[in-house]
C-alpha positions as CSV (number, residue, x, y, z in Angstrom):
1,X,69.0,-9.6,122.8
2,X,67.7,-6.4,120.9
3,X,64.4,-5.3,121.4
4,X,62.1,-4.2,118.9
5,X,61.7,-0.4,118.9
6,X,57.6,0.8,119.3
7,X,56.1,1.8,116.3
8,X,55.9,5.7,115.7
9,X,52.2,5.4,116.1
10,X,52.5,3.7,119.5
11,X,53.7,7.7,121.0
12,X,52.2,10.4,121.7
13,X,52.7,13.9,120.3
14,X,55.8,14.2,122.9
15,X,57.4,11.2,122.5
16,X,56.1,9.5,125.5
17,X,54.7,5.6,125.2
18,X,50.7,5.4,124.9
19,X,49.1,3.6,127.4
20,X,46.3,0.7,125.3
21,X,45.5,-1.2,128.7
22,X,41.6,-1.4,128.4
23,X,40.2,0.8,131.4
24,X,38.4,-1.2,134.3
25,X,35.0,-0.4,135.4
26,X,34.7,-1.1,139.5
27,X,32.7,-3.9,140.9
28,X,30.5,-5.2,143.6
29,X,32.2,-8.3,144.9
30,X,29.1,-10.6,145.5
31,X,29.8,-11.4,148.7
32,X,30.3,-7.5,149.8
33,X,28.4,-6.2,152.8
34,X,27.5,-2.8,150.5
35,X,25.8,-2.2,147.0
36,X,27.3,1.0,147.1
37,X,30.8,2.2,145.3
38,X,33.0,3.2,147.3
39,X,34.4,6.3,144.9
40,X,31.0,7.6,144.1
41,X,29.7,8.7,147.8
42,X,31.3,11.3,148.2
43,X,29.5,14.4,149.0
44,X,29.7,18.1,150.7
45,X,27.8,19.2,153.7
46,X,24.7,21.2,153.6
47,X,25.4,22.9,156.3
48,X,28.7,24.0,156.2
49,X,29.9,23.2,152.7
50,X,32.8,21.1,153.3
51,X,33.6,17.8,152.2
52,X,32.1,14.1,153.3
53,X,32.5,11.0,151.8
54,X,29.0,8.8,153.3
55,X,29.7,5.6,154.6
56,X,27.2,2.8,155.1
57,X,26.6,1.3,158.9
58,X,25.1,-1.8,159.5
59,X,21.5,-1.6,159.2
60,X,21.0,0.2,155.9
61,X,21.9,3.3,158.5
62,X,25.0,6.2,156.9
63,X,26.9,8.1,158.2
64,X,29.1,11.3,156.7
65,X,33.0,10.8,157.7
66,X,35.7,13.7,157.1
67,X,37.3,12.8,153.7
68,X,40.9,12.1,155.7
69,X,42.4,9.8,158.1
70,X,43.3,11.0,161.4
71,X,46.5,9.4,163.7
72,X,44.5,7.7,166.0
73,X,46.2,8.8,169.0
74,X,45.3,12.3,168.5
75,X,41.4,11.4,168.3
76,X,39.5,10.8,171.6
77,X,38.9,7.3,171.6
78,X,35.6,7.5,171.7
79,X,35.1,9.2,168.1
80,X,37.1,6.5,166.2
81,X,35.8,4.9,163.6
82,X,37.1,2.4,160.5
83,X,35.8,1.2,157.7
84,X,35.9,-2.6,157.2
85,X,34.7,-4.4,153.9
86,X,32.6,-0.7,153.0
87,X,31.0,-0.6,156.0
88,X,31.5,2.2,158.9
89,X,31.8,0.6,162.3
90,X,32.4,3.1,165.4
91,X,34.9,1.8,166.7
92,X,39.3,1.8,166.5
93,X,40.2,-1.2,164.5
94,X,43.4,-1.6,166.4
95,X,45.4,0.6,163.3
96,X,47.1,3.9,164.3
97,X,44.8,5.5,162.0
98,X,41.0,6.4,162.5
99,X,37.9,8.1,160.4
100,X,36.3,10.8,162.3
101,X,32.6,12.0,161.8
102,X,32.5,15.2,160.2
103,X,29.4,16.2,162.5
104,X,32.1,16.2,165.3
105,X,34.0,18.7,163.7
106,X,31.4,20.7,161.5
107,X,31.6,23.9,161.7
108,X,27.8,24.9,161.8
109,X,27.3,22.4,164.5
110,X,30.3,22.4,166.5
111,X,30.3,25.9,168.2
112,X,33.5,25.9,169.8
113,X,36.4,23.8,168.5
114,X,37.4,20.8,170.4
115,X,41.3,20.8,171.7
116,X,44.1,18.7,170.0
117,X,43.9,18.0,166.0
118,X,40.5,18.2,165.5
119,X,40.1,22.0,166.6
120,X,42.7,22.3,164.2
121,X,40.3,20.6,162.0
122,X,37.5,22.5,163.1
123,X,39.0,26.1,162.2
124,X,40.4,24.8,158.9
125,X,36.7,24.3,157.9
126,X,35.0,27.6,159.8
127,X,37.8,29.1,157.2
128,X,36.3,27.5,154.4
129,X,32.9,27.9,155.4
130,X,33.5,31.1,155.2
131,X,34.7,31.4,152.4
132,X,32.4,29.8,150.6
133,X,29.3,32.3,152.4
134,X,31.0,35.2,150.8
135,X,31.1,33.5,147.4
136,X,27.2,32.3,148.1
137,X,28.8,29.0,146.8
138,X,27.8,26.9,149.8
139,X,25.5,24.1,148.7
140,X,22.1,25.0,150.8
141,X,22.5,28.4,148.9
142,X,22.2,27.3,145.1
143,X,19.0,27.3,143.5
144,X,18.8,23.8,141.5
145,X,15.7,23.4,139.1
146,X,12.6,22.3,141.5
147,X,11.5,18.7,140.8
148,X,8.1,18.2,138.8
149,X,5.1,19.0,141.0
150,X,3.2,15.9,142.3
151,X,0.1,15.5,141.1
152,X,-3.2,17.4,142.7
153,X,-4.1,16.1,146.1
154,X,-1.3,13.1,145.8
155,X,1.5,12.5,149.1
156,X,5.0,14.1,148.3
157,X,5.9,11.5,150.3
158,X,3.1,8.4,150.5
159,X,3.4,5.0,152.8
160,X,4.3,2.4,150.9
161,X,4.1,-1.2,152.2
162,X,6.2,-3.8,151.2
163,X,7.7,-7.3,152.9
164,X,5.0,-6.6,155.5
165,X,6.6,-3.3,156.8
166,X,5.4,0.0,156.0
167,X,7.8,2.6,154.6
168,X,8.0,6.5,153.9
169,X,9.0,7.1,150.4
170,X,11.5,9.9,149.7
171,X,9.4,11.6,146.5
172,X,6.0,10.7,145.1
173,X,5.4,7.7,143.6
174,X,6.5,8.1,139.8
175,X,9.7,10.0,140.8
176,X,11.4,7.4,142.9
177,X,14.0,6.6,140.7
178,X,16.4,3.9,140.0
179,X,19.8,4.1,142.5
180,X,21.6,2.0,140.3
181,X,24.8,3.4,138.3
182,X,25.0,2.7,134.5
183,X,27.8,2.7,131.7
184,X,28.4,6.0,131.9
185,X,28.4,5.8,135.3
186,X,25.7,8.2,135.7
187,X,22.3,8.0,137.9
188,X,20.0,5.5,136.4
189,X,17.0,7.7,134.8
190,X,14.1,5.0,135.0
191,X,11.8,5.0,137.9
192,X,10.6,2.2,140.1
193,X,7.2,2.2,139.6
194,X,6.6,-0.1,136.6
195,X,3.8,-1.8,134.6
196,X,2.5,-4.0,137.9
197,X,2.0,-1.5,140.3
198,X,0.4,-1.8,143.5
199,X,-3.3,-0.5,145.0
200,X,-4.2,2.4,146.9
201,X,-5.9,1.0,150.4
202,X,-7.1,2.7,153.7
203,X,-5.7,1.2,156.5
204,X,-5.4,1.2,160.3
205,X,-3.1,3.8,161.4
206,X,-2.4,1.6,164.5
207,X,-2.3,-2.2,162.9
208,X,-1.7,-3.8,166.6
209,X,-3.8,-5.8,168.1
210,X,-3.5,-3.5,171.5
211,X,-4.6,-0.3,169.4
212,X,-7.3,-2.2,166.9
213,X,-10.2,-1.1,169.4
214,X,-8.8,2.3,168.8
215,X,-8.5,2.0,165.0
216,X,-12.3,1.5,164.4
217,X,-12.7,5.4,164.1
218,X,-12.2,6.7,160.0
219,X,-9.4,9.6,161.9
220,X,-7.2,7.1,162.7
221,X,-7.3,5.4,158.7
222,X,-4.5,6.3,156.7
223,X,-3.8,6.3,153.3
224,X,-1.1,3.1,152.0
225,X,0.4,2.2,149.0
226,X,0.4,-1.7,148.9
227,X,2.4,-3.6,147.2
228,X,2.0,-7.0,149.3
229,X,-0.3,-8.2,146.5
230,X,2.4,-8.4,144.1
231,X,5.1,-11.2,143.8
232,X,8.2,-11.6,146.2
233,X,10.9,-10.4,143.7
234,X,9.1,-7.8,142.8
235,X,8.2,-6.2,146.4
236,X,12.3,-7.0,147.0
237,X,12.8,-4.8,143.9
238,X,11.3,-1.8,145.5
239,X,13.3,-2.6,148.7
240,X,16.4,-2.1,146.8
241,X,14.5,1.0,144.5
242,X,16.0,-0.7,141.1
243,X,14.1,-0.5,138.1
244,X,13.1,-3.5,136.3
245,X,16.1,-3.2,133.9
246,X,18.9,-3.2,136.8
247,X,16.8,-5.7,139.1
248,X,17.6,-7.9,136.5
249,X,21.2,-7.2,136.4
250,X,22.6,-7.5,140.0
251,X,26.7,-7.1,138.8
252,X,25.6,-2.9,138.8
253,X,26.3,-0.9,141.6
254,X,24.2,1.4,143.3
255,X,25.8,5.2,143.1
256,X,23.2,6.7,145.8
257,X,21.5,5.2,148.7
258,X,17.9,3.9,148.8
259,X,15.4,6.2,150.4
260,X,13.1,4.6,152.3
261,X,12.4,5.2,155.8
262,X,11.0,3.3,158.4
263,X,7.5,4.5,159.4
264,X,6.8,5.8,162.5
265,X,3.4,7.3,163.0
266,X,4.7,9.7,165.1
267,X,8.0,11.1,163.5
268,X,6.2,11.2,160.4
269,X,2.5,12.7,161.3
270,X,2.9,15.2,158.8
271,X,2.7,12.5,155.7
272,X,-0.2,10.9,156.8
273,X,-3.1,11.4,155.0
274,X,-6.9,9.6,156.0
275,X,-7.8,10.2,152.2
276,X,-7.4,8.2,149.2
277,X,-5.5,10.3,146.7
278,X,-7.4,10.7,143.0
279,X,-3.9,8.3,141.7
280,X,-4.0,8.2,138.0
281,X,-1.4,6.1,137.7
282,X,-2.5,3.1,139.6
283,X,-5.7,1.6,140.5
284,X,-8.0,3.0,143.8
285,X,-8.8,0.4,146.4
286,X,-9.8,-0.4,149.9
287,X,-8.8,-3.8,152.0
């Protein structure tokens, strides 16, 4: 049987065959436990400059892992960890291979280096830490554009109440942008906040009915962005910080990590504010 010799065009300039296949985009399975791609989290430490690849944990929590496995018999057991259907679990998962967390051999955490493999590790990345100081090439040492300043007066960082729970958003409220990945699998652009935004309201600091006798004083009012008023779908949208373009497409996969955090009027006492802000972008209101 004779085969039928590739056309000249099909080679390259060399000779070589060229390769037609149609490149695949990756997916989120629908049933996976992570929006996130997998090949788009990885990252290098503030700190010490160094490489991490961030892992979700159950309950929307992450963690930074070195960028290698380990033999897991050279790893203390308890600083195992695997990663099972894109999730980090802390834990061996029986394999003789383990992730470790890179805060347990960082270099600008980790003053002395731990015995065994990962004080090998450990003085492998103090080199490159180094190195990377005397270039003035760590990452907490660049000077990257400053974002837009917030408006006069408005939270850098305002409470914003959704499904009932109050958050603390990671940027003011038109520069909370879209986590989703496009085409070019690039950072969606678009923000969050949309045409139905929600109302600015003064509420208890305290909402519990043990601390309401304590909430009756104006100090203890703070300043809340609610968005309870609006429809279900659209208060999930802002839990998953999609703009209304990718809300609508659920196949796209988020390249960076929501940034909402769980209030706690404690933790956060610097954000709270007993003031309305003079919003321009959404309406003023009280409950």
């Amino acid at each position: 049987m004779r085969t039928t010799p590739a056309p000249a065009a099909a080679r390259a300039w060399d000779g070589s065959y060229k390769d037609y296949r149609t490149p695949r985009t990756l997916r989120v399975a629908p049933d996976s436990a992570t929006r996130l791609l997998r090949t788009a989290q990885a990252s290098r430490c503030t700190t010490c400059g160094n490489r991490i690849e961030w892992y979700c944990r159950p309950g929307n929590r992450t963690v930074p892992l070195h960028p290698r496995e380990l033999p897991a018999a050279a790893v203390p057991a308890g600083q195992h960890w695997h990663v099972s259907n894109g999730l980090a679990h802390p834990a061996g998962d029986g394999s003789p291979w383990c992730r470790v967390r890179h805060h347990a051999i960082c270099p600008a955490t980790v003053s002395e280096a731990p015995p065994g493999l990962l004080g090998r590790l450990h003085r492998a990345l103090a080199i490159n830490t180094r190195r990377l100081t005397d270039t003035a090439t760590l990452p907490n040492t660049t000077n990257p554009a400053p974002p837009p300043p917030p408006e006069p007066s408005e939270p850098s960082r305002p409470v914003v109440l959704f499904l009932y729970t109050r958050y603390l958003a990671p940027a003011p409220l038109p520069q909370i942008l879209c986590v989703a990945q496009t085409r070019a699998r690039h950072r969606c652009p678009h923000p969050v906040l949309d045409t139905l935004p929600g109302v600015w309201t003064l509420q208890p600091l305290y909402p519990h009915a043990a601390d309401a006798q304590a909430a009756l004083t104006d100090d203890l009012n703070m300043a809340v962005y609610d968005l309870t008023r609006l429809p279900y779908s659209e208060q999930l949208r802002w839990r998953a910080q999609r703009c209304t373009t990718h809300a609508a497409t659920p196949a796209a996969a988020d390249i960076a990590l929501a940034g909402w955090e769980p209030f706690n009027p404690h933790t956060h006492s610097t954000h709270i504010h007993h003031d309305l802000p003079p919003a321009t972008h959404v309406k003023e209101g009280r409950p």
